[in-house]
N, C-alpha and C positions, 0 to 999 in steps of 0.2 A: 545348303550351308553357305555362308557368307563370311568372306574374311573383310576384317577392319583396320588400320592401324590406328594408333595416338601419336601423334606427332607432334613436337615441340613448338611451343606457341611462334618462335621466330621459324619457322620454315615457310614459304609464301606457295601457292600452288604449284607453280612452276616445279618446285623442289618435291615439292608431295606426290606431281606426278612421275618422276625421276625414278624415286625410293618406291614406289609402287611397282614399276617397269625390273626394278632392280630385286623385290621382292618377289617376285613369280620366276624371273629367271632363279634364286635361290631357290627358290620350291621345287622348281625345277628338278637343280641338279641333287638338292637331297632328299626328293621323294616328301618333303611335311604337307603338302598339297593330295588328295587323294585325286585319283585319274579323271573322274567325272569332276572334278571341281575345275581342273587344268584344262580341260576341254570346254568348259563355259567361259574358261579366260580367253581362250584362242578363237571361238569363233566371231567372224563379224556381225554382233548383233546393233543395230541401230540405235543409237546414244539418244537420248529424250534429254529435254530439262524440265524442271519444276519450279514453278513461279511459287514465292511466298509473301504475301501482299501483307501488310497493315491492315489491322483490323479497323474500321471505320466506325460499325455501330458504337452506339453508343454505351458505355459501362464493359465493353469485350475486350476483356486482357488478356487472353490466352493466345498464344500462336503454335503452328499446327506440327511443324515440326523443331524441336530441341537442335541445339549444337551436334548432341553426340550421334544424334540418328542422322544430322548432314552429312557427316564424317562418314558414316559408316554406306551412305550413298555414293557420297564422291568417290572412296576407294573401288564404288563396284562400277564407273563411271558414266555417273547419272550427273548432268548437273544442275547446281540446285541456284535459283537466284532469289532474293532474298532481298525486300525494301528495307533500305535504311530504317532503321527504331521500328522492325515489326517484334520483337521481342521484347523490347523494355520494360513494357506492363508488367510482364511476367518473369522479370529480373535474369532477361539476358541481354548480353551486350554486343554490340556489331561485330567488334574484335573479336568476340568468343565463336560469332559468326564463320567471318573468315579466317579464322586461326582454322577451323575446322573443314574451310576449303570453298565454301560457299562464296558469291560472287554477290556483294553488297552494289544495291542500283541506290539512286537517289529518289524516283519515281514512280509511282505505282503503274503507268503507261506501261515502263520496261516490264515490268511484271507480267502483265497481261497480255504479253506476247512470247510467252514460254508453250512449250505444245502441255501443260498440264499442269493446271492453277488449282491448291492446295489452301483452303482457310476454311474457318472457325465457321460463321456464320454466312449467311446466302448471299449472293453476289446483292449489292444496289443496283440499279436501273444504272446508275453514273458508270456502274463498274462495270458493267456487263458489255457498256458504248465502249468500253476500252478494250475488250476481249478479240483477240484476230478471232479468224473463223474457223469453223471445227475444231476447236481446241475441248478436249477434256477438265470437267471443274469437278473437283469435289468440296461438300462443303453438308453443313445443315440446309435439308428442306426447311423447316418451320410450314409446313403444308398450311397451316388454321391463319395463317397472318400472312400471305402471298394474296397476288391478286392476275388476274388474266395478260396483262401488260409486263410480268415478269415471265410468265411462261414466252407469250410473244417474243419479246427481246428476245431469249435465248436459242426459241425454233429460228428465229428471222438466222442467226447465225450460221446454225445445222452444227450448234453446241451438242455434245454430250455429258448431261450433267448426272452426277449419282449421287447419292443423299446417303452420307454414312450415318444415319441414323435411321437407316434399313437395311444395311448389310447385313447378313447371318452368318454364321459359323456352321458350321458341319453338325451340332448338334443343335442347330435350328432356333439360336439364339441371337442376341444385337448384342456383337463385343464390345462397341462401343460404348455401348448405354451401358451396359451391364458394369464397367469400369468407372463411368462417371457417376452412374446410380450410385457405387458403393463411396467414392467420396463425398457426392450429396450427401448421402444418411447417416456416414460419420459426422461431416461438418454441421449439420444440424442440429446435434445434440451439443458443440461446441458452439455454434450460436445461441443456443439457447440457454447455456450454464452462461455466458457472458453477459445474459440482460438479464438470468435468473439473480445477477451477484450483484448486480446494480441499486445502488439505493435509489434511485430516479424512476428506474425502470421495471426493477425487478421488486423483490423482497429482500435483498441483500443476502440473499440463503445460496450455498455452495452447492451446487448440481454433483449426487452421487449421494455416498453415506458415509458415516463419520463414525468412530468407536462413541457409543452412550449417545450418539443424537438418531434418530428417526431420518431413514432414506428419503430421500426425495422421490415423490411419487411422478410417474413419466407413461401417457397416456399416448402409445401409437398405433394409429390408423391404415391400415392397409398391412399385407404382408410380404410384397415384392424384391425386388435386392435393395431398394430404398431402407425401404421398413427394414429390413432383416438387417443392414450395417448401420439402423441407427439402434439398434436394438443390442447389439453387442458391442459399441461404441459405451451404450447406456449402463450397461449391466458391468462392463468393466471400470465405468466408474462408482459403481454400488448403489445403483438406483434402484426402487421397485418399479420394473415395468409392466404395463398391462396391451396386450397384441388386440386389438378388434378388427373383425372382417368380414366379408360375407360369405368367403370360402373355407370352410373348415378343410378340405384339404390344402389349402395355402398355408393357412398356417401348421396344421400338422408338418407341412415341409419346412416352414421359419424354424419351426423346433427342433425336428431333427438337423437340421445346416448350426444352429446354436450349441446343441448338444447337453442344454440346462432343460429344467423345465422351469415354463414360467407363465405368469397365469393370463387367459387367454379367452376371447370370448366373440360370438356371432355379434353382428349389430343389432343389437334389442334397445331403443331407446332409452328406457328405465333403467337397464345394467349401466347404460355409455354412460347416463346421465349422474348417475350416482358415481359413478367414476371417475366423471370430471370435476364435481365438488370437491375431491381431495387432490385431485393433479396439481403438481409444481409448472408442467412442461405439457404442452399438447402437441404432437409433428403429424401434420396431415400428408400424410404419404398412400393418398389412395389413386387408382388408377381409373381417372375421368372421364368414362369414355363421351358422354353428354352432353354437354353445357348445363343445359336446361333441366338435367334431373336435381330433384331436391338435395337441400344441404347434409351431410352426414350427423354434423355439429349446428342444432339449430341457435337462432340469436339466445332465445330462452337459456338454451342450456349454458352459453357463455356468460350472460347475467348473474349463474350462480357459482359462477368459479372462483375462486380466494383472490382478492386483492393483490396485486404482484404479480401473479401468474404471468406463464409466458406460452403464446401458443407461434410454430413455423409451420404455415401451410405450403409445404413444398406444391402439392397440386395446383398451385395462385396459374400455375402455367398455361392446366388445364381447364381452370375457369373458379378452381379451391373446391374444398368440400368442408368448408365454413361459411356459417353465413354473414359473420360478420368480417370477412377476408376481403378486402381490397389491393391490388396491384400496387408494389412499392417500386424502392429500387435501390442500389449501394448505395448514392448518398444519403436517401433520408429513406433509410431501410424499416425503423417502424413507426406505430403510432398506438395510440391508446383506444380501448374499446371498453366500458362498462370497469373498466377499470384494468384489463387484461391487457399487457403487450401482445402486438400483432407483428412478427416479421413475414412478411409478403416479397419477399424477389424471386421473380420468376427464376432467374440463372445464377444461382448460389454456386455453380461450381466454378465463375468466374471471379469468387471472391479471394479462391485459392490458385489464382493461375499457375505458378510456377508445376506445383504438384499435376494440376489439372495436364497442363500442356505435355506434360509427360506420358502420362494416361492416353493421351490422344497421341500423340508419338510413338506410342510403342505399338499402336495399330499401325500407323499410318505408312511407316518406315520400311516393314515388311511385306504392304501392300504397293509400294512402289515397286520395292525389287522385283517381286512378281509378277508385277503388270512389266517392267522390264527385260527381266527373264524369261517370260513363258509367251511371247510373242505380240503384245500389247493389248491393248482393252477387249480386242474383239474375240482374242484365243482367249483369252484371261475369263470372258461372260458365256462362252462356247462350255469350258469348263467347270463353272463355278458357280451353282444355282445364287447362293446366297448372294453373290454380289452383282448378277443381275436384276433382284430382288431389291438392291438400292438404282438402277438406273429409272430415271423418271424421266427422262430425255435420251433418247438415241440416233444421232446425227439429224436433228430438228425435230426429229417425230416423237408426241407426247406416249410413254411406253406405260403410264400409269391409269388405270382406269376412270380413278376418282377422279384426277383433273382432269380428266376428257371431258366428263362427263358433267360435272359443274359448270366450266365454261363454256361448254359446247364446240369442241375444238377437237379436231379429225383421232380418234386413238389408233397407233398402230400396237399390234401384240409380238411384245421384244423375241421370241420364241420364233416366230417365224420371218420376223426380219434377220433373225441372225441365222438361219436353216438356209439362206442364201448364202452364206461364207463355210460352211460345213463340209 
């Protein structure tokens, strides 16, 4: 349990730490503090900071932690440094920053000398030169678009880096993704009613159903938390949707998590096929594991789609499971095929950063405190399968197998590197 306050936007640190020191002695003397909580105030645990850099790539507007989760750091005191305009994209502002107690730098250098650097996407090669040494990063792998020269950089360090887009949870799942998935698969369906209403782009037809007009028909591909939140996104706008997949238990689970029934079918070419003739909307939300295996949606079958139509292949990521899918991006997000709009961005949930950066905040903020509280990364990985399961670097040594093994680069196995500190 963790206490927070809100403080008034005119109080400067100084004053925040005052009223902090002044609030535990009250807890104190009226007991609103429980005894194990009072006892983590008092002992002397080692105060870390966390760098939060600008995002660099390019089209990423998300940043990693929110105003209200710095706030809720600083009171437990962690502190948090913070480059000038790394929030903006995502409609927060420096002031909102340090009103909330954060220490606004001018530079990304200061950033990267915090003992535990915090963002969106995978460090650069520029950025990694900036990193002191052993420091802690978490961020996206992107494992399929890394190259042997980024691994390098960061063993030369004796970085420890962890990929929160393989952490698990206790019931053996990615909190992460699983949060971002489901704004993916809503957002998708509002991407697609906005080109579906398009007279340029679309058919000028309203995504959903209307009293006396015929549903718009809405063709999804896969069954995963993608599929399964574009699918109740869909249906609460009164679409007819149709689920296809190659797991019938997958989708038996989309239906019961739905709690409708709604019609549903293996991938048989001829059913897809016939299916997509009367589709308004196509969202390819299938789970890629291949490259190179064949398209789900051959070009054929797009050839026979209705004029207007609108297809999002969220998998563009993974390589799509269309075959007429090519990599876009937010500025010039589609383009036309056989007459069908194509929106292709691989990172659709940076279209909504503000929502997004929250989503990722509400992991990330509770995974500080913990790495804080329970003795730092190495009790924290001692304890905690799942988020050793995102370490892909531990203090220089590569801990994941794949990339050993691709580059040809020495793998140590994280289990018995840390069976030394046990």
């Amino acid at each position: 349990m963790h206490f927070y306050i809100i403080f008034d936007n005119e109080i400067n640190n100084s004053t925040m730490a005052k009223q902090q020191k002044s609030y535990i002695k009250m807890a104190q003397s009226v007991q609103i503090m429980p005894q194990e909580e009072l006892l983590m105030v008092k002992k002397d645990s080692k105060s870390i900071n966390i760098g939060i850099p600008k995002e660099t790539v390019l089209q990423e507007k998300r940043v990693a932690l929110v105003p209200s989760a710095v706030s809720m750091l600083v009171v437990n005191n962690i502190e948090v440094i913070v480059e000038k305009d790394a929030g903006l994209k995502a409609n927060f502002t420096n002031e909102e920053y340090a009103n909330a107690g954060a220490i606004i730098v001018d530079s990304a250098m200061e950033v990267y000398q915090c003992d535990i650097i915090l963002k969106i996407a995978p460090a650069t090669i520029e950025e990694i030169y900036m990193l002191k040494k052993k420091v802690i990063i978490i961020s996206a792998l992107h494992e399929r678009v890394q190259n042997k020269e980024y691994y390098k950089a960061l063993m030369n360090k004796g970085i420890t880096a962890l990929s929160y887009e393989h952490i698990k949870n206790n019931t053996n799942e990615h909190p992460i993704l699983h949060s971002i998935s489901e704004i993916v698969g809503s957002t998708s369906i509002l991407i697609a009613s906005s080109y579906l209403s398009d007279s340029e782009w679309g058919r000028g037809k309203m995504l959903g159903g209307f009293i006396g007009i015929n549903p718009s028909e809405i063709v999804i591909l896969g069954s995963g938390t993608i599929a399964e939140a574009a699918t109740k996104t869909a249906l609460g706008l009164g679409a007819l949707v149709k689920v296809f997949d190659n797991s019938i238990s997958n989708i038996r689970r989309l239906q019961s998590n739905i709690g409708v029934s709604i019609y549903s079918s293996i991938i048989l070419p001829d059913v897809l096929s016939k299916a997509l003739k009367t589709a308004d909307v196509v969202i390819g939300a299938m789970d890629v594991i291949n490259n190179n295996a064949p398209a789900i949606v051959t070009e054929d079958m797009v050839k026979n789609m209705k004029e207007g139509s609108v297809i999002v292949d969220i998998s563009i990521d993974k390589g799509g499971c269309i075959e007429t899918s090519k990599v876009t991006n937010h500025i010039n997000p589609v383009y036309k095929k056989h007459g069908v709009t194509h929106y292709c961005v691989p990172n659709i949930s940076s279209r909504t950063p503000h929502t997004s950066s929250y989503a990722l905040s509400n992991y990330f903020a509770p995974f500080i405190l913990r790495l804080h509280d329970g003795g730092g990364i190495n009790q924290l990985i001692v304890n905690d399968s799942g988020v050793r399961n995102g370490i892909y670097i531990y203090n220089g040594k590569i801990t994941f197998r794949s990339i050993a093994e691709k580059y040809d680069i020495r793998y140590q196995d994280l289990s018995l590197m840390i069976a030394a500190f046990m």
